[in-house]
C-alpha positions as CSV (number, residue, x, y, z in Angstrom):
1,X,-20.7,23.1,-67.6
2,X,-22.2,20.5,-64.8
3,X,-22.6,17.2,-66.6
4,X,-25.6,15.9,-67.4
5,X,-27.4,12.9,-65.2
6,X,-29.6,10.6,-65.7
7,X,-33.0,11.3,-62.8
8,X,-32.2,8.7,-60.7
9,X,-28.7,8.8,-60.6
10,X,-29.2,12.4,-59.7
11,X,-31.2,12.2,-57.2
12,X,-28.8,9.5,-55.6
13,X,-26.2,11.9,-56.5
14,X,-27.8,14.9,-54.6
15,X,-28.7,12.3,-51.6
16,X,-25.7,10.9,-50.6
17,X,-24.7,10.6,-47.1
18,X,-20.9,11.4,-48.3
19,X,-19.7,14.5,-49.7
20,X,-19.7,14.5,-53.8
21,X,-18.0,16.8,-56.3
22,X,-16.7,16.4,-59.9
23,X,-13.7,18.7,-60.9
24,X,-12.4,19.9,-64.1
25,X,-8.7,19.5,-64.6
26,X,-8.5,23.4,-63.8
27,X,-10.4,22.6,-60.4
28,X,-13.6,24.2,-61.4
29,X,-16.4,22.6,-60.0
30,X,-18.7,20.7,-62.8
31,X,-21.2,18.9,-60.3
32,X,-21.4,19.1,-56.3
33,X,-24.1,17.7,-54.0
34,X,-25.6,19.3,-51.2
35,X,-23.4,17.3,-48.4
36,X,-19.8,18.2,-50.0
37,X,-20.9,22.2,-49.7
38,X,-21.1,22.0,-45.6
39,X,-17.7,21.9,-45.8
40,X,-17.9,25.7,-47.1
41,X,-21.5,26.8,-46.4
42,X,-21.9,27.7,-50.4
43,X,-25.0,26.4,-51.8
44,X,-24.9,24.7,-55.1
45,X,-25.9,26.8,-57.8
46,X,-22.9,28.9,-56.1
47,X,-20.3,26.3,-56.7
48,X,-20.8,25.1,-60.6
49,X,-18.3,26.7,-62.9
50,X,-16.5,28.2,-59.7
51,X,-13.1,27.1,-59.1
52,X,-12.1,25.8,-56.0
53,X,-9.3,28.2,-55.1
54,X,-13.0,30.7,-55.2
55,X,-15.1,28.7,-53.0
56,X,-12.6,27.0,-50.4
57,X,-9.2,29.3,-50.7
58,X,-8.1,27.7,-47.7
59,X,-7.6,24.1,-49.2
60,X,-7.0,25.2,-52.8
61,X,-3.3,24.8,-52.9
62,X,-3.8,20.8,-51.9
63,X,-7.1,20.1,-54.5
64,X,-4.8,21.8,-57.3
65,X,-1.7,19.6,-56.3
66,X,-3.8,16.6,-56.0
67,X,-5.5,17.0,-59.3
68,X,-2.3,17.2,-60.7
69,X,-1.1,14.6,-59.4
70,X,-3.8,12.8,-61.0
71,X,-3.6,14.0,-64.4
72,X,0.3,13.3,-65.0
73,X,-0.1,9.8,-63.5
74,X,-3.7,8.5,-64.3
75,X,-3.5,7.0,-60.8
76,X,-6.1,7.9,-57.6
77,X,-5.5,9.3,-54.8
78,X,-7.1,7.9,-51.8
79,X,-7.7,8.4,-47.9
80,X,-6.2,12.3,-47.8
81,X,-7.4,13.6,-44.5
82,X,-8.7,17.2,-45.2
83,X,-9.3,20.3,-42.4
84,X,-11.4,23.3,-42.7
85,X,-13.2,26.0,-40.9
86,X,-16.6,27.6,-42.0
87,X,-16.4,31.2,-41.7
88,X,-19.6,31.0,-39.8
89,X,-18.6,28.4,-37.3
90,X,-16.4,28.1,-34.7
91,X,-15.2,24.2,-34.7
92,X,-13.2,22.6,-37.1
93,X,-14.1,20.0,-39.4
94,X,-12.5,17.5,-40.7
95,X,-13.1,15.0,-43.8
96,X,-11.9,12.0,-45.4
97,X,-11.1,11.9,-49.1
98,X,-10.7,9.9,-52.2
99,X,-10.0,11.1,-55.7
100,X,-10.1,9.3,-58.7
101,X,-9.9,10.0,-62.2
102,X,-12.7,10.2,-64.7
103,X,-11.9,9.5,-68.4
104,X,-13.6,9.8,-72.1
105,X,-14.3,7.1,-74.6
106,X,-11.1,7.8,-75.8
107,X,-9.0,7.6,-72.7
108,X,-8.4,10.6,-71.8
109,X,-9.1,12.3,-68.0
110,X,-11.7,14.6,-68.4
111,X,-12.0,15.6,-65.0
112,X,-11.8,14.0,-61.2
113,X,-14.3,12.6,-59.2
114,X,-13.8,13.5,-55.4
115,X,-15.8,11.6,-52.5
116,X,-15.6,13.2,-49.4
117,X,-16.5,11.5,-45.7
118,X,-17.3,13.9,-42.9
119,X,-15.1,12.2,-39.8
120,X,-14.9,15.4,-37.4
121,X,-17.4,13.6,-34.6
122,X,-14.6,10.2,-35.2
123,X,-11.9,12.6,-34.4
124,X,-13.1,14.1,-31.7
125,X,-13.9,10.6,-29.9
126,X,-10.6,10.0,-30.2
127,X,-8.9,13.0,-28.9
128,X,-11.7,12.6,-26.0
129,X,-10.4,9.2,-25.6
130,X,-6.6,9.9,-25.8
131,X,-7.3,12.2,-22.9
132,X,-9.4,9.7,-21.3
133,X,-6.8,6.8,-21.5
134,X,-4.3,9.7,-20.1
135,X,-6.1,10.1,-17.3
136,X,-7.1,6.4,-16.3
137,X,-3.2,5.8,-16.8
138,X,-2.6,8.8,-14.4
139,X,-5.2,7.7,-11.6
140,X,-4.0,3.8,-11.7
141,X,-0.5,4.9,-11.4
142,X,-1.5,7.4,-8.3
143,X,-3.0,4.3,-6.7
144,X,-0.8,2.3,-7.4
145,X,1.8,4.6,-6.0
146,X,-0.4,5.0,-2.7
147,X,-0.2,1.3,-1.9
148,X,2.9,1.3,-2.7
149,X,4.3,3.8,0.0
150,X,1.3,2.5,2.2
151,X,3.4,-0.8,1.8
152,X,6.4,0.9,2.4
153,X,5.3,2.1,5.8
154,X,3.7,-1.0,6.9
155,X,7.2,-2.7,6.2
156,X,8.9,0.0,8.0
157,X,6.7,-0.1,11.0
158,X,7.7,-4.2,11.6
159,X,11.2,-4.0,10.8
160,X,11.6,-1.3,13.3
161,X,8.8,-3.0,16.0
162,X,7.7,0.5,16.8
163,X,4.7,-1.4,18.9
164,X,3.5,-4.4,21.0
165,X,0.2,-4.4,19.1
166,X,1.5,-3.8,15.3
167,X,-1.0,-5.7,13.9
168,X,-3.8,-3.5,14.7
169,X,-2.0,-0.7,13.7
170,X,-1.6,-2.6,10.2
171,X,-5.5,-3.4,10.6
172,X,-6.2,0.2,11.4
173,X,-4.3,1.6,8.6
174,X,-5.2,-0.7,5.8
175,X,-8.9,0.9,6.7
176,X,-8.0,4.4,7.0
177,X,-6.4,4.0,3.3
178,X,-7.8,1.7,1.3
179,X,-10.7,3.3,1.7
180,X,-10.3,6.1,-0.8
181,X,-7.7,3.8,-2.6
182,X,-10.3,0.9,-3.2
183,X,-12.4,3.8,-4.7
184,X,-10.1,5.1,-6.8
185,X,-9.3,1.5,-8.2
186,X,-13.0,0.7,-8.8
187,X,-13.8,4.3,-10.6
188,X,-10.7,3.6,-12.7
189,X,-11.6,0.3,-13.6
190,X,-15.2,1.0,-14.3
191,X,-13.9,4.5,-16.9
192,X,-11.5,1.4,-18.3
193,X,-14.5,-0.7,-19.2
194,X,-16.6,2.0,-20.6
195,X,-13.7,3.2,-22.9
196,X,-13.4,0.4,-24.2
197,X,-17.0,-0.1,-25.3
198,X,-16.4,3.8,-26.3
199,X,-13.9,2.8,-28.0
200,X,-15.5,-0.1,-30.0
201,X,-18.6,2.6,-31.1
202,X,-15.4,4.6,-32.9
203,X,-14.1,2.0,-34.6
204,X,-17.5,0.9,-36.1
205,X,-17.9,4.4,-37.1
206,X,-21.8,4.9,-35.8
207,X,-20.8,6.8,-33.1
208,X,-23.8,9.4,-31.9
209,X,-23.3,12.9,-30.7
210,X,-25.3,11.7,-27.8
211,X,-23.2,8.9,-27.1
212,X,-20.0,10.9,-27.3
213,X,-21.5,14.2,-24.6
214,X,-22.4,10.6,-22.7
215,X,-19.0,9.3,-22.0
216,X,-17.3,12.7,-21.7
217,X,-20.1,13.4,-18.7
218,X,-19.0,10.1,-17.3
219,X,-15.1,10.8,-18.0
220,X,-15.2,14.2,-16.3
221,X,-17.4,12.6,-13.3
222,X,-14.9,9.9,-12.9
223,X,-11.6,12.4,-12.8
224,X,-13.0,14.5,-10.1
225,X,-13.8,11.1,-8.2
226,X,-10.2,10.0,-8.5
227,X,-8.9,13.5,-7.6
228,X,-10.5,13.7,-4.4
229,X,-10.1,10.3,-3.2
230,X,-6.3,9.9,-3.8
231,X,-6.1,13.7,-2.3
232,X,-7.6,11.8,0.4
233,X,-5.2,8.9,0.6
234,X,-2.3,11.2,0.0
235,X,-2.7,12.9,3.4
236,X,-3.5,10.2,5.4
237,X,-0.4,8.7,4.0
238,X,1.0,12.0,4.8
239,X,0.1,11.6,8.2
240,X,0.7,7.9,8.8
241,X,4.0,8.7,7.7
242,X,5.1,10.7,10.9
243,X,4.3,7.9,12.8
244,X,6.2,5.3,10.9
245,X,9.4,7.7,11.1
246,X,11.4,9.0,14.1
247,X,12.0,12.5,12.7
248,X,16.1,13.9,13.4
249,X,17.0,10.5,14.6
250,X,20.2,11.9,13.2
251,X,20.3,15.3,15.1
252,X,21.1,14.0,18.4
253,X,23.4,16.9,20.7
254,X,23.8,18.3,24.3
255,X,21.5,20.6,25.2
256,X,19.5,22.2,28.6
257,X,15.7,20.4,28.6
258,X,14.3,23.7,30.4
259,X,15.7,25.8,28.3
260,X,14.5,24.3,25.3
261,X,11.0,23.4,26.9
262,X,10.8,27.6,27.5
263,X,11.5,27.7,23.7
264,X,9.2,25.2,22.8
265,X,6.3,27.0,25.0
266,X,7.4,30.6,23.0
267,X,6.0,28.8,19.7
268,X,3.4,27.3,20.9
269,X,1.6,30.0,22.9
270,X,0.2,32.0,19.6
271,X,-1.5,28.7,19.3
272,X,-3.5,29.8,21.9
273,X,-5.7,32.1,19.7
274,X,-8.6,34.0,21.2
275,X,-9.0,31.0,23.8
276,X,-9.7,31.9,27.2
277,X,-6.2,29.5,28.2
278,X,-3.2,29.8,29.4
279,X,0.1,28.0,28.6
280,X,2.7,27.8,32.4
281,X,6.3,26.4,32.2
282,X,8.1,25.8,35.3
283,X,11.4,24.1,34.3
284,X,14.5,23.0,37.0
285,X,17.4,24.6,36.0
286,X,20.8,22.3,34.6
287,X,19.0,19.3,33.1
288,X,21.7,18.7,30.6
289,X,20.4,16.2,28.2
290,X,22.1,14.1,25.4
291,X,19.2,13.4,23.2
292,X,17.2,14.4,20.5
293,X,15.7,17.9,20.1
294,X,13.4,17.5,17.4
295,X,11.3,14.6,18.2
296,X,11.0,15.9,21.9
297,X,9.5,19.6,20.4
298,X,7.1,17.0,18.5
299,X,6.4,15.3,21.8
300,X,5.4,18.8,23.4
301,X,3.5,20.4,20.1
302,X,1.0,17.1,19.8
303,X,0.3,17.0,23.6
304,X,-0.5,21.2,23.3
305,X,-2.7,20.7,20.2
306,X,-4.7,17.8,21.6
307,X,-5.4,20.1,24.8
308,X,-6.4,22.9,22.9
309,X,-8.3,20.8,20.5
310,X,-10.2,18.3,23.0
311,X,-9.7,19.4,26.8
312,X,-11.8,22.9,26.5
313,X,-15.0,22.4,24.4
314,X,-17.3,25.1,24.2
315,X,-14.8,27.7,24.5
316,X,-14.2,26.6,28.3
317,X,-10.8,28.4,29.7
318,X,-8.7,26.5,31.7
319,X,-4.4,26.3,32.0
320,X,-2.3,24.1,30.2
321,X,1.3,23.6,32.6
322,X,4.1,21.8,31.8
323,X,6.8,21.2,34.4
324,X,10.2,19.7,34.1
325,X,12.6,18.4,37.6
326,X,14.8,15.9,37.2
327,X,14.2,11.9,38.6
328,X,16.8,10.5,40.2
329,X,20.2,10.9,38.3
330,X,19.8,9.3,35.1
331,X,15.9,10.3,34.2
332,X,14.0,13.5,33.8
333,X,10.1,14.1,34.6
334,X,8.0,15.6,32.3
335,X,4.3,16.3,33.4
336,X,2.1,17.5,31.3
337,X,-1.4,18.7,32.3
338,X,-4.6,20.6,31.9
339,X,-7.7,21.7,34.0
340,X,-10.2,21.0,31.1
341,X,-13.0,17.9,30.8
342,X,-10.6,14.7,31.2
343,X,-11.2,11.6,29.9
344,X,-13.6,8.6,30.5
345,X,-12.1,5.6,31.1
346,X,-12.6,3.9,27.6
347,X,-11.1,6.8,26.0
348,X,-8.4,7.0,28.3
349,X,-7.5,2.7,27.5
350,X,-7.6,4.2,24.0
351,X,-6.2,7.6,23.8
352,X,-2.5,6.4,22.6
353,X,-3.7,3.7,19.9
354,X,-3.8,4.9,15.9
355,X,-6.2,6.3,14.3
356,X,-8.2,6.4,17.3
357,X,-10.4,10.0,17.4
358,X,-13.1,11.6,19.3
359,X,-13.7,14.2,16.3
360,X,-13.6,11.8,13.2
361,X,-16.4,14.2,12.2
362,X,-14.3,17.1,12.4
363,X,-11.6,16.0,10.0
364,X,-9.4,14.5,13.2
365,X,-7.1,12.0,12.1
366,X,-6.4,10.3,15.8
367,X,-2.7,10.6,15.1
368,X,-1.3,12.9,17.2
369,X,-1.4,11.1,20.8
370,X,-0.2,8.0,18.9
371,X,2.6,10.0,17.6
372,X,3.7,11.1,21.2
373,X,3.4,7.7,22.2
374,X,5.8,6.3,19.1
375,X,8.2,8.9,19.7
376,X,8.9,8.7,23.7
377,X,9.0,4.8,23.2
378,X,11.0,4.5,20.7
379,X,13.3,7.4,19.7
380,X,14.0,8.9,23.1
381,X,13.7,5.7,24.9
382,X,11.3,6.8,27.8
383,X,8.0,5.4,28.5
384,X,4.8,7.8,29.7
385,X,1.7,7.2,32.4
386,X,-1.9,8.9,31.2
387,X,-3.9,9.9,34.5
388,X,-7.0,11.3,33.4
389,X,-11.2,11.5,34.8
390,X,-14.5,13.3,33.5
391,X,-14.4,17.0,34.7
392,X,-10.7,16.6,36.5
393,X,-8.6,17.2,33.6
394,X,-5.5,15.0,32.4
395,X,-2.2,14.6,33.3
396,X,0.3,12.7,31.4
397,X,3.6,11.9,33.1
398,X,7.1,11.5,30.0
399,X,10.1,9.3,32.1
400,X,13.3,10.3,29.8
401,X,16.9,9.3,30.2
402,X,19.2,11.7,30.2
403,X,21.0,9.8,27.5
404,X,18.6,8.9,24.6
405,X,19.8,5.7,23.4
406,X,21.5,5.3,19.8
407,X,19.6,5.8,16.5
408,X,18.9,2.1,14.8
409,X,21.3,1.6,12.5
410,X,20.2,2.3,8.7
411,X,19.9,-0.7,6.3
C-alpha cells in the first residue's frame, strides 16, 4: 500500500523537479510522483502496487538487481545512469539515479527510495559537442595543412629561382590563398569560442533546449563555411602547384618535335567543341629533339585553351596554327598564333605574370600563360616573344634547344 504523507510533504513530494519513487523489496511501486512516470508515460494511480518488471519491463532486470543489492548490504547505490524509450516516442531518454535504503524503527529495510534526474538534454549537448570539437579539430588541421603545402611551394619556388620577380609571385599567391584560409581560421576560431561558452552552459547543468537548437544552427553554419572555403584553397593549391613543379623532369628521351606536335594537335582538336575554329599544324620534317615530352604537350595544351577561352568571344571563328621549322642548328621555332581579338598593351606586359586573369569572374585562375612561361624557361630551357594588338590576333614565338638542359638535381 503507498505510504502515508503528511500534506505538505506530499505536495513537495508530488512537485519535485526530479523523478521520485519508493519501492518495496519485491520492486512494487509504494509511492511515485508525477515526474518519475515520464520515464514510462503511466500515470500514478497506474503505478502503486504495480511492480516494476509491469510498468518499465525494459529496465526491470537492473531495479531488481539493484534493490538487491541494497537489501543484502544496507549500503546505497548512487549515480547509476539509466536509458529508456517510451513506447509513444521516438527519442531516448536518459536519467540519473540514486537509491538508498529506507528502514523501520527497528532497523530493518523496509523498502528503497529511488531519486531519479532526467539528464537526456545534458547528453545530447555533449554528443553535439563531441561532434562539434571533431569538426573544429578537422577544419584547423585542413588549414593548417593548406599553409603548410602553400609553404611548401613557396619554398620550392625560391630554391629552384623559377623567376626574376619571385616575390610578387609569393605576394600574389599568399592573396589567392589566404583568402579562404584566413576564413577558415576565423570561422574555426569563433565555433572554438562559442563551444566553449556551450560547453560551460553543460557543465552548470541549466542548459535550455533553445540554447542547445542555437549552437547546433551555428555548428552546422560554421561546417559548411569551412567546407567550401578549404575546397576553395585546395584547388588553388591544386593549381599553384603545376606551376611550382616541372612535371616529367625525369622523362627526358629522343624524339621527332613534328611528329609529336601532330599528336599533340589530335588531342586537342575535340577541344574545339561546336566553335566555329579551326586548329592548323604545319611541322618541318626531322627535328630530332632530346628533351622533354611532357612539359612541352603542357606548353601546347595551355596556349590552345587560352585561345579558345579568350581570343574568340562571342562565339567569333577564327584559326588557331601552330608551326614548327627548325632555327639555326641548335634551336627550333615554335609559333603559335590565332586570328581572334589580340591583346591591349597592358594585358600583353601582363599576360605571363601569376594569377593574372581577364575572367576572374568566370572562375579563371590566371595560371595557364604563367605555366607556359615557367615551363619554357625553366624545364626546357628556351625563352618565348608575345606579339599581340586589339583586333590583330596574337602570336607567341617558343626558341627551344634541341638539347633540353639537365633536370636540377634532387635534394
Amino acid at each position: 500500500m503507498p505510504l502515508p504523507q503528511q500534506p505538505a510533504l506530499q505536495l513537495i513530494y508530488d512537485t519535485a523537479p526530479i523523478g521520485l519513487a519508493f519501492l518495496s523489496p519485491d520492486c512494487r511501486y509504494l509511492q511515485i510522483n508525477q515526474r518519475l512516470t515520464e520515464i514510462c508515460g503511466i500515470s500514478v494511480e497506474d503505478h502503486l502496487g504495480r511492480s516494476v518488471r509491469d510498468c518499465v519491463p525494459a529496465l526491470a532486470d537492473a531495479v531488481e538487481e539493484i534493490v538487491r543489492s541494497i537489501m543484502d548490504t544496507g549500503d546505497p547505490v548512487i549515480g547509476v545512469e539509466v536509458a529508456g524509450q517510451r513506447a509513444d516516442q521516438v527519442d531516448e531518454r536518459y536519467w540519473i539515479t540514486y537509491w538508498h535504503p529506507l528502514r523501520s524503527p527497528t532497523g530493518e529495510i523496509v523498502g528503497v527510495n529511488v531519486a531519479a534526474e532526467e539528464v537526456t538534454e545534458r547528453k545530447r549537448a555533449e554528443a553535439a559537442l563531441k561532434a562539434s570539437e571533431r569538426e573544429i579539430r578537422s577544419a584547423r588541421d585542413a588549414a593548417e595543412a593548406a599553409l603548410s603545402n602553400l609553404q611548401e611551394t613557396q619554398n620550392f619556388l625560391i630554391e629552384a629561382e623559377k623567376l626574376a620577380a619571385l616575390g610578387r609571385l609569393v605576394a600574389g599567391v599568399a592573396h589567392e590563398i589566404n583568402n579562404p584560409v584566413g576564413t577558415c581560421l576565423t570561422v574555426a576560431s569563433s565555433l572554438e569560442l562559442r563551444t566553449a561558452g556551450f560547453a560551460a552552459e553543460v557543465a552548470l547543468g541549466n542548459l535550455r533546449r533553445s540554447r542547445l537548437n542555437e549552437f547546433l544552427k551555428i555548428s552546422r553554419e560554421a561546417s559548411s563555411q569551412l567546407v567550401a572555403n578549404l575546397n576553395h584553397a585546395a584547388e588553388l593549391i591544386q593549381s599553384f602547384k603545376q606551376v611550382a613543379t616541372d612535371r616529367n623532369y625525369s622523362d627526358q628521351r629522343i624524339f621527332d618535335l613534328g611528329d609529336l606536335t601532330e599528336q599533340i594537335a589530335v588531342s586537342l582538336r575535340p577541344g574545339l567543341g561546336k566553335q566555329n575554329l579551326t586548329l592548323n599544324v604545319a611541322c618541318q620534317p626531322d627535328l630530332t629533339m632530346n628533351s622533354y615530352p611532357g612539359p612541352f604537350g603542357q606548353v601546347l595544351t595551355n596556349l590552345f585553351l587560352n585561345s579558345v577561352t579568350h581570343a574568340f568571344p562571342d562565339g567569333n571563328g577564327g584559326a588557331i596554327d601552330i608551326k614548327v621549322q627548325a632555327s639555326g642548328n641548335n634551336h627550333v621555332e615554335i609559333v603559335f598564333s590565332d586570328d581572334g581579338c589580340g591583346m591591349s598593351l597592358g594585358i600583353r606586359r601582363q599576360a605571363f605574370d601569376p594569377f593574372f586573369t581577364t575572367r576572374r569572374d568566370q572562375g579563371g585562375t590566371g595560371l595557364g600563360l604563367h605555366i607556359v612561361y615557367s615551363i619554357v624557361t625553366n624545364c626546357l630551357g628556351g625563352r618565348l616573344n608575345l606579339d599581340s594588338e586589339p583586333g590583330e590576333g596574337t602570336k607567341i614565338q617558343l626558341i627551344l634547344p634541341r638539347v633540353a638542359p639537365p633536370a636540377p638535381a634532387v635534394r
